[in-house]
MDAnalysis code that builds the backbone (N, CA, C; Angstrom):
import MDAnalysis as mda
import numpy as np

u = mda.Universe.empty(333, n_residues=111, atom_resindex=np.repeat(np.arange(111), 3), trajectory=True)
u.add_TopologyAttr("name", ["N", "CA", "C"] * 111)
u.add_TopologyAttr("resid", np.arange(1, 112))
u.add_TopologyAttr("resname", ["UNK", "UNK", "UNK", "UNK", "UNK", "UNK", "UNK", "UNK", "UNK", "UNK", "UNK", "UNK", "UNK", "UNK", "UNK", "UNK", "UNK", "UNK", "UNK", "UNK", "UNK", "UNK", "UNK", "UNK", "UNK", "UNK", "UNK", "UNK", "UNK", "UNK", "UNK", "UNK", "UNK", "UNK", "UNK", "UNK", "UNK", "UNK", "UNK", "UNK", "UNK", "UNK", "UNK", "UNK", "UNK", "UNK", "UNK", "UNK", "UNK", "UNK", "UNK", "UNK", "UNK", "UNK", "UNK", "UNK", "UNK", "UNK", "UNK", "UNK", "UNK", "UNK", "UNK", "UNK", "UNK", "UNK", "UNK", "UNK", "UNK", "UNK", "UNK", "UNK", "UNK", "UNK", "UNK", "UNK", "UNK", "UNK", "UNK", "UNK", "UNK", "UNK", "UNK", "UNK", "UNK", "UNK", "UNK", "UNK", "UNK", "UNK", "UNK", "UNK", "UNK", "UNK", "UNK", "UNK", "UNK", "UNK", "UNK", "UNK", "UNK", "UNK", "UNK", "UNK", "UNK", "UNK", "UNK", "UNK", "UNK", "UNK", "UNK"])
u.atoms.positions = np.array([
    [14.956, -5.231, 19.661],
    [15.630, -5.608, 18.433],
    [14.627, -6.002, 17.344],
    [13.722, -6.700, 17.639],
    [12.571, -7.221, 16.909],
    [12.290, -5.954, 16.268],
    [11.543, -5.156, 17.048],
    [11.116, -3.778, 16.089],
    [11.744, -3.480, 15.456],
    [12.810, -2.801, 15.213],
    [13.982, -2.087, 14.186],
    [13.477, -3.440, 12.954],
    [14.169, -4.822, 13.030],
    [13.587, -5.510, 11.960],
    [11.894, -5.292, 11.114],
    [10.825, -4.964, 12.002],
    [9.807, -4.576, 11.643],
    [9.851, -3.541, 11.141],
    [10.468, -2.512, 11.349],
    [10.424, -1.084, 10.974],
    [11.236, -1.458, 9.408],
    [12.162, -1.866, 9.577],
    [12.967, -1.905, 8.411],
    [12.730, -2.717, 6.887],
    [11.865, -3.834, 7.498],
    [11.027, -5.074, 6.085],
    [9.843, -3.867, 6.052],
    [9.397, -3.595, 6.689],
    [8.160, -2.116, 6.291],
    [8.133, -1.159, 5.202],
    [9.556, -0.664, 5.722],
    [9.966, 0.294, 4.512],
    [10.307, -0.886, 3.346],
    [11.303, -1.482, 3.047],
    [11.377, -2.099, 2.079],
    [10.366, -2.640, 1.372],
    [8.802, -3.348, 2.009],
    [7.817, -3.503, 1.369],
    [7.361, -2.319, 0.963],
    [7.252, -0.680, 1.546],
    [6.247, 0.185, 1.024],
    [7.207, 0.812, -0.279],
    [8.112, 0.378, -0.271],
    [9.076, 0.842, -1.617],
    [8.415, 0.268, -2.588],
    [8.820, -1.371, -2.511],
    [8.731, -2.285, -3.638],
    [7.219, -1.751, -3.939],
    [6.048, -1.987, -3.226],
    [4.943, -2.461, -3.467],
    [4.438, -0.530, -3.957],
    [5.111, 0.066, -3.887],
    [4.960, 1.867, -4.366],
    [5.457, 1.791, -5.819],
    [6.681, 1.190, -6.041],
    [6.998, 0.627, -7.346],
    [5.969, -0.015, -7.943],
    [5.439, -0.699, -7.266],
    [4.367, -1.571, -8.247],
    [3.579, -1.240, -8.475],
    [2.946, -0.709, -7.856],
    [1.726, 0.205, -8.049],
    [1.859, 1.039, -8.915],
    [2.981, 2.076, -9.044],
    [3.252, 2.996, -10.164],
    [3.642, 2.746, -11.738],
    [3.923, 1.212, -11.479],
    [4.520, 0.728, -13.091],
    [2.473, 0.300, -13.239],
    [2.062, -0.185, -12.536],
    [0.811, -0.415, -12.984],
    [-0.042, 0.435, -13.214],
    [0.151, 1.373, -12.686],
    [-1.225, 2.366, -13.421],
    [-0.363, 3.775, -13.831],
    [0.267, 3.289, -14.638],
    [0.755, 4.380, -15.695],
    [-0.265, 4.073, -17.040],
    [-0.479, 2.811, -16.989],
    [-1.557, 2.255, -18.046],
    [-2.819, 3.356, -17.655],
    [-3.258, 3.647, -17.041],
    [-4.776, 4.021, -16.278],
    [-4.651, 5.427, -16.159],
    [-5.228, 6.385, -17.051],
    [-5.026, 7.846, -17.273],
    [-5.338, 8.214, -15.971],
    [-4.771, 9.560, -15.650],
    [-5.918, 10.104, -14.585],
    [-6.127, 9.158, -13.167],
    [-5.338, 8.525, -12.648],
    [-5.641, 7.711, -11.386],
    [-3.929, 7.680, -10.961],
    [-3.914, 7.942, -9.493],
    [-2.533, 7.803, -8.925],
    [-2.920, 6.921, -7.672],
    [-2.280, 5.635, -7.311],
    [-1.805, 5.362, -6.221],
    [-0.733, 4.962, -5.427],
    [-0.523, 5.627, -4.496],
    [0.354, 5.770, -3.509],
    [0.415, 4.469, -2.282],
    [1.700, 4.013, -1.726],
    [1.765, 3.303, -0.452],
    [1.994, 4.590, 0.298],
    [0.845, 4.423, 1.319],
    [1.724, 5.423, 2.618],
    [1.832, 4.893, 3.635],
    [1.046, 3.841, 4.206],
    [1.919, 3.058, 4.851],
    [2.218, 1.807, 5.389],
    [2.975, 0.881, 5.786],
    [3.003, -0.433, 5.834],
    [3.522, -1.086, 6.897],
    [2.645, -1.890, 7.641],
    [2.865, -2.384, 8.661],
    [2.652, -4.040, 8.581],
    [3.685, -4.362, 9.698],
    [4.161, -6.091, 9.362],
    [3.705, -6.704, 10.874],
    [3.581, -7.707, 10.739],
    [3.296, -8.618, 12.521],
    [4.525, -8.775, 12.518],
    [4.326, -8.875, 14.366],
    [5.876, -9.528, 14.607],
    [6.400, -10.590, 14.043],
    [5.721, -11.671, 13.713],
    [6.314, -12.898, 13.253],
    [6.641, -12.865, 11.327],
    [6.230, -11.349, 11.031],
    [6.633, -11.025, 9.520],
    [5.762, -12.129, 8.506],
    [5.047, -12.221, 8.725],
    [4.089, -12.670, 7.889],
    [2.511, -12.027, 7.103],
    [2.460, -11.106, 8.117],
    [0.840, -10.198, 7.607],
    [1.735, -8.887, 6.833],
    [1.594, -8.373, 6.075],
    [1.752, -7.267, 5.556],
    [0.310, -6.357, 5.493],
    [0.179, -5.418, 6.214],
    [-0.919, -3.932, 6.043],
    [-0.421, -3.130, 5.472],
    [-0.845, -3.168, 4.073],
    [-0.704, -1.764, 3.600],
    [-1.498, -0.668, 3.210],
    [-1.577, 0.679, 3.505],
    [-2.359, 1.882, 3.322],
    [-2.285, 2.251, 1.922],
    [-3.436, 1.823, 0.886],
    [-3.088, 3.040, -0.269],
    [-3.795, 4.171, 0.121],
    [-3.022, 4.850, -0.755],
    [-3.842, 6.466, -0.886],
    [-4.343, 6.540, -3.007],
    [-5.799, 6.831, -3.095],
    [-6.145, 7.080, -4.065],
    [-6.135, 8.534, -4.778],
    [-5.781, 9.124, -5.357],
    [-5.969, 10.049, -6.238],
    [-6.776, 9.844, -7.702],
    [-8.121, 9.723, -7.773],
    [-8.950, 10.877, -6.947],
    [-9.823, 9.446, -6.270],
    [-9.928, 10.476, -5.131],
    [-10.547, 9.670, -4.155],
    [-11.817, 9.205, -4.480],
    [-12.669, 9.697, -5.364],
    [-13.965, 9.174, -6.025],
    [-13.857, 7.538, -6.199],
    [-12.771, 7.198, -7.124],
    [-12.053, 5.775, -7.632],
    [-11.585, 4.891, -6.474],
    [-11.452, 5.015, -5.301],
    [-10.654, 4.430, -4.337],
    [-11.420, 3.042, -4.066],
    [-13.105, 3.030, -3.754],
    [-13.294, 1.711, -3.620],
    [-13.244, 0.865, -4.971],
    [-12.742, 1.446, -6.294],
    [-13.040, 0.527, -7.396],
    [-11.585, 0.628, -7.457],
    [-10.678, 0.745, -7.312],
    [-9.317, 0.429, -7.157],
    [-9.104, -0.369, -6.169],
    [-9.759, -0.329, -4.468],
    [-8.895, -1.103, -3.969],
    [-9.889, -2.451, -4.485],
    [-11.000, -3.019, -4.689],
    [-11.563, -3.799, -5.206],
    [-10.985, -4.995, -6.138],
    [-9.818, -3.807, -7.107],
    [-9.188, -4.275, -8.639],
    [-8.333, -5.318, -7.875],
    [-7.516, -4.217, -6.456],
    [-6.184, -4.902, -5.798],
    [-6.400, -5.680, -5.238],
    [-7.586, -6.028, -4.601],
    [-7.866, -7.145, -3.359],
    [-8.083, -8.643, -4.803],
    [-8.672, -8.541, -5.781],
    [-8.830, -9.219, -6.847],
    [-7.658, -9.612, -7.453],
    [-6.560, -8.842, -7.253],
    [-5.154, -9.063, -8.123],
    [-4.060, -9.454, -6.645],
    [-4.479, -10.086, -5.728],
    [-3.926, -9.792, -4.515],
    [-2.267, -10.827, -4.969],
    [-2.978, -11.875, -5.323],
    [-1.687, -12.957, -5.436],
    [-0.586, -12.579, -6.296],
    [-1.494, -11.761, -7.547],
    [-0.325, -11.286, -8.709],
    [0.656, -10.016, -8.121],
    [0.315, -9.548, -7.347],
    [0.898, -8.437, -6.484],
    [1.675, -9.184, -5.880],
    [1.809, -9.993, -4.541],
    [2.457, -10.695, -4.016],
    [3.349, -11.397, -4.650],
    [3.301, -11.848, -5.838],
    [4.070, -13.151, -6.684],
    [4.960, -12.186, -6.832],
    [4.769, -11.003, -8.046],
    [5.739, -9.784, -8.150],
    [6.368, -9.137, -6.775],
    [6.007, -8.968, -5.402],
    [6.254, -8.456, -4.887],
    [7.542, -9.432, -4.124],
    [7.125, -10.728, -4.454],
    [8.158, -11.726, -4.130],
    [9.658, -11.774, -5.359],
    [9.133, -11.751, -6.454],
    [10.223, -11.867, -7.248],
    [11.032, -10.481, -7.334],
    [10.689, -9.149, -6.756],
    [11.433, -7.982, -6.297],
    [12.371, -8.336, -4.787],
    [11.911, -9.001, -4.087],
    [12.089, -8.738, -2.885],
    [12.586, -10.335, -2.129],
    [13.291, -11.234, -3.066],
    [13.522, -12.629, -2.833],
    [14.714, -12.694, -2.032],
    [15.561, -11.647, -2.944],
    [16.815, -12.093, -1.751],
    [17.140, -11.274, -0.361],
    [16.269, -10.399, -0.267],
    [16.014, -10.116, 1.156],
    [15.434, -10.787, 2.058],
    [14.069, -11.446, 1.670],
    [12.940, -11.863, 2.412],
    [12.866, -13.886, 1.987],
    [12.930, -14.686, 3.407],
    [12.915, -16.277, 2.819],
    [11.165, -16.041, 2.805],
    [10.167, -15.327, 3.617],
    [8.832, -15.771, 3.415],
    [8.309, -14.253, 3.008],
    [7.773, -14.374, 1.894],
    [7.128, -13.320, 1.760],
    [5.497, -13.108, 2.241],
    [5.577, -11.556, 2.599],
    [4.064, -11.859, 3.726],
    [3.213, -11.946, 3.099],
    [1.850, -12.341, 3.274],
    [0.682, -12.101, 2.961],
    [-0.048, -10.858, 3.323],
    [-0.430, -10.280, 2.294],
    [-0.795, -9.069, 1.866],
    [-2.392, -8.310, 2.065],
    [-2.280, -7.549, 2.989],
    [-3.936, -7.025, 3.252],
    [-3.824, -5.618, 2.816],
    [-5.098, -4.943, 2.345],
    [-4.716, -3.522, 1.476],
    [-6.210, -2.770, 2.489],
    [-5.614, -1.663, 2.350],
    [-6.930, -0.799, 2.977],
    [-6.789, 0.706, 2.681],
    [-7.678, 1.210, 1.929],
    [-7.878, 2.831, 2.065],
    [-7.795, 3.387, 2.808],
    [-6.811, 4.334, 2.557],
    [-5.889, 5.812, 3.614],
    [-7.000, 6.893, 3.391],
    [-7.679, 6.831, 4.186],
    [-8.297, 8.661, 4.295],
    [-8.349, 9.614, 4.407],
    [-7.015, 9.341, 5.451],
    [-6.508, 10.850, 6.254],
    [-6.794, 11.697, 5.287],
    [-6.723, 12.206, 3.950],
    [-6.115, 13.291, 3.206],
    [-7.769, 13.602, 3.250],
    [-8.553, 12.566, 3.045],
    [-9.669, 13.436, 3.079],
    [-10.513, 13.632, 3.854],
    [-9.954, 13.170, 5.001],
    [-10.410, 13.832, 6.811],
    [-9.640, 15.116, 6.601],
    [-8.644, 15.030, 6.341],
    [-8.375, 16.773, 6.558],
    [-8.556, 17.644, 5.727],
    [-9.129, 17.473, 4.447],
    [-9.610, 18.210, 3.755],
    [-11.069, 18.443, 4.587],
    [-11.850, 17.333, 4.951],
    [-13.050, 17.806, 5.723],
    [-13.010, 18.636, 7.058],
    [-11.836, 18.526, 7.683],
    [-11.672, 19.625, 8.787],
    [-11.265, 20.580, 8.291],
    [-10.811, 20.792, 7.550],
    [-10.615, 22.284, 6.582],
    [-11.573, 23.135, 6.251],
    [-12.585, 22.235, 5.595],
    [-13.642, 23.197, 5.284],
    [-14.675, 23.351, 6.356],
    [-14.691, 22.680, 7.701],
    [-15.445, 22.689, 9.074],
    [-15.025, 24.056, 9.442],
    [-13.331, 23.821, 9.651],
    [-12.666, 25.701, 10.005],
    [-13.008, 26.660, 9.514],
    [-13.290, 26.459, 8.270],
    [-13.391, 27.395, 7.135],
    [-14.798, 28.305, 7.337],
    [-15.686, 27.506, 8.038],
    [-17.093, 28.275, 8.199],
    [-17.531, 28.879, 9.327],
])
């Protein structure tokens, strides 16, 4: 039973916090980031979330900006998400690579 609750505050954080991300860097030409994915402790307090950078060049000076803006993310991510959630989690961010691991096995095949 526990899981399904984990699975389910997961999605609802990678919504909100995909929302947020996108109202924020509409300001910022040329840069997209994405939640892809988000994982909670059992006791619903840690939030992991995966961005994905577009373009990946920018990714450590983006997640840098976010780990720096961590609380203002959270505060917003609380005032979206209040009457679902009595504790909102605390928030850890980490660069998604996959896309460009498989772009690098692509071009491994490729030769």
């Amino acid at each position: 039973m526990q899981e399904t609750r984990q699975n389910r505050i997961a999605r609802l954080l990678q919504k909100e916090l995909s929302l947020i991300f996108q109202s924020q860097t509409r300001m910022m030409r040329g840069v997209m980031v994405s939640v892809t994915r988000c994982r909670i402790s059992p006791d619903l307090s840690i939030c992991t979330a995966y961005l994905s950078v577009f373009p990946s060049e920018k990714g450590e000076e983006i997640l840098e900006n976010v780990n720096a803006n961590t609380r203002t993310i959270r505060y917003e991510l609380g005032t979206r998400v209040r009457n679902q959630l009595r504790i909102i989690p605390e928030l850890r961010f980490f660069i998604d690579d996959s896309l460009d691991y498989i772009e690098h096995i692509d071009e491994l095949l490729k030769k």
